[in-house]
N, C-alpha and C positions, 0 to 999 in steps of 0.2 A: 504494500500500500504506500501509494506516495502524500507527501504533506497533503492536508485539504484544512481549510480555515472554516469553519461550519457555526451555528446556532448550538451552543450546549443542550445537551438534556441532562436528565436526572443521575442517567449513568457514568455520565463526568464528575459528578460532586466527587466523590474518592481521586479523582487523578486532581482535581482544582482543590482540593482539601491540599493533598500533599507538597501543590506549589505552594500555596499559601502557608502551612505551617514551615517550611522547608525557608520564607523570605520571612517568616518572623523569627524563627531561630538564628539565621543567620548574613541576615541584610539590613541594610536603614533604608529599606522600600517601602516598608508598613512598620509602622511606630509601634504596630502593640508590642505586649512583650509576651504573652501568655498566648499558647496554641487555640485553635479553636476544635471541635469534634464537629462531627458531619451532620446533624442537625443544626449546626450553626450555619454553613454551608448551603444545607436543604432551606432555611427561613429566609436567608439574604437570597437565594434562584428565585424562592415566589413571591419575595418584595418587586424584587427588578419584572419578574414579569407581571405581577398587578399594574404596576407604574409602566407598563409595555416598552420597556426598556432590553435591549439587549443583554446577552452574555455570550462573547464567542471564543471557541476551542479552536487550537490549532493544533490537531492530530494526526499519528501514522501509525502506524503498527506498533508499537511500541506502547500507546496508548497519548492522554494529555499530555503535549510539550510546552504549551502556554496558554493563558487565556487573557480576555481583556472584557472590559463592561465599559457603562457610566452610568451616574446616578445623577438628582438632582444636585446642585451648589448649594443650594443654602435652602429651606424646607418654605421660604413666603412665598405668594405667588409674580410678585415683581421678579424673580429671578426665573421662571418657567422656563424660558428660553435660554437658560445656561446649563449645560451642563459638566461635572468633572468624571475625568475616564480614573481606571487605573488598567497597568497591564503587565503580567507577572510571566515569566518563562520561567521553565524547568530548569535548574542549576546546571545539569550537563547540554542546555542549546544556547544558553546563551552566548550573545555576542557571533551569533549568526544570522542575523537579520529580519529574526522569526517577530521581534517587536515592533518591527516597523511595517511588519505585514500585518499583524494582528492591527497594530495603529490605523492604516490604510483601511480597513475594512470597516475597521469602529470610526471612524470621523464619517463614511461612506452612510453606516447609519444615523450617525445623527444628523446628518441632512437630510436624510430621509425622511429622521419626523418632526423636521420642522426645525431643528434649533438654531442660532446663532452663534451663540461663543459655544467651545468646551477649554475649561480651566484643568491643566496641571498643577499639582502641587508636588513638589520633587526634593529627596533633600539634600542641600544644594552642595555636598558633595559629591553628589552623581552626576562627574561631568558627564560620564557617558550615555545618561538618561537625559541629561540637557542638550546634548549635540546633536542627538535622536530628537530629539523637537523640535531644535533650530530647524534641521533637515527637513523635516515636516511642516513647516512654515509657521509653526510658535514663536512667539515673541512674549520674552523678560517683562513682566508687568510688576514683580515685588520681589523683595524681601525681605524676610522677615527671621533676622539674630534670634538664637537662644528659645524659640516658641515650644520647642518639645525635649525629652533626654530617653536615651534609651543605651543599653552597654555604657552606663557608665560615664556619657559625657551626654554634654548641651548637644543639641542640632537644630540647622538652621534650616529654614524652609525658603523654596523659587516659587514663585507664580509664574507660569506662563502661561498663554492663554493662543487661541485659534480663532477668527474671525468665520463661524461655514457658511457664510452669504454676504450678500453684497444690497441688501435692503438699507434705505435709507430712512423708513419709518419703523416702527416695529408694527406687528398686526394690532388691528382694535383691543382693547382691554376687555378684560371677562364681566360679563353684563350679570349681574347677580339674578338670582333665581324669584 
């Protein structure tokens, strides 16, 4: 089986569990510090799909080699049309290019359903997660010293951010019920 970038299902949580605890053990990708189990995994798939939001696998035979999403930016409805990704690969592909297909395919949906920005948040010792954005036409909107600490020291957070449209207004506002 060769690489294919797909929609997750339910039978991925177990390979997207193990990215995931695998970059909290031993990354400054995700700030937690404590593992999660696969009902955490299972609750966060049917949040993002009530919110009809994406979650995509990038698999082969081997099984999950990375995935990526996005969620809402910030939970009021002035920010609707923002959204922030995250996108995590297996410890043995990285630095293969596998994140910037997964990237490619997740910005491909969020225009799909409509949004304008997606915001990264990166910690901003990850030149190499920064230069993967630049690439991908993000641009430097903050930083921010000292906001979080994990292993032991301060870390500092990048904003970057993606413009996926070229609208000068934004659509009407939400007409209440």
């Amino acid at each position: 089986m060769t690489l294919a970038i797909r929609e997750a299902s339910s039978d991925d949580l177990p390979g997207i569990l193990a990215i995931y605890n695998d970059a909290v053990h031993n990354t400054l990708a995700i700030w937690n510090e404590q593992p999660v189990d696969l009902a955490n995994r299972q609750a966060w798939f049917e949040a993002r799909a009530q919110q009809g939001y994406p979650i995509l696998v990038a698999v082969d035979a081997s099984g999950v080699l990375g995935y990526a999403s996005f969620g809402d930016w910030r939970p009021f409805e002035g920010f609707r049309l923002t959204v922030e990704h995250s996108v995590y690969v297996r410890h043995d592909q990285r630095g293969k290019g596998l994140a910037g297909q997964l990237m490619t395919a997740l910005i491909e949906r969020a225009r799909a359903c409509g949004k304008h920005v997606m915001v990264a948040a990166i910690e901003s010792g990850n030149a190499a997660s920064i230069r993967l954005h630049e690439r991908m036409g993000f641009v430097l909107t903050g930083q921010m010293p000292q906001v979080g600490v994990k292993f032991g020291r301060w870390l500092d957070l990048t904003f970057m951010q993606l413009q996926l449209d070229n609208q000068a207004q934004p659509p009407a506002a939400i007409t209440p019920a």
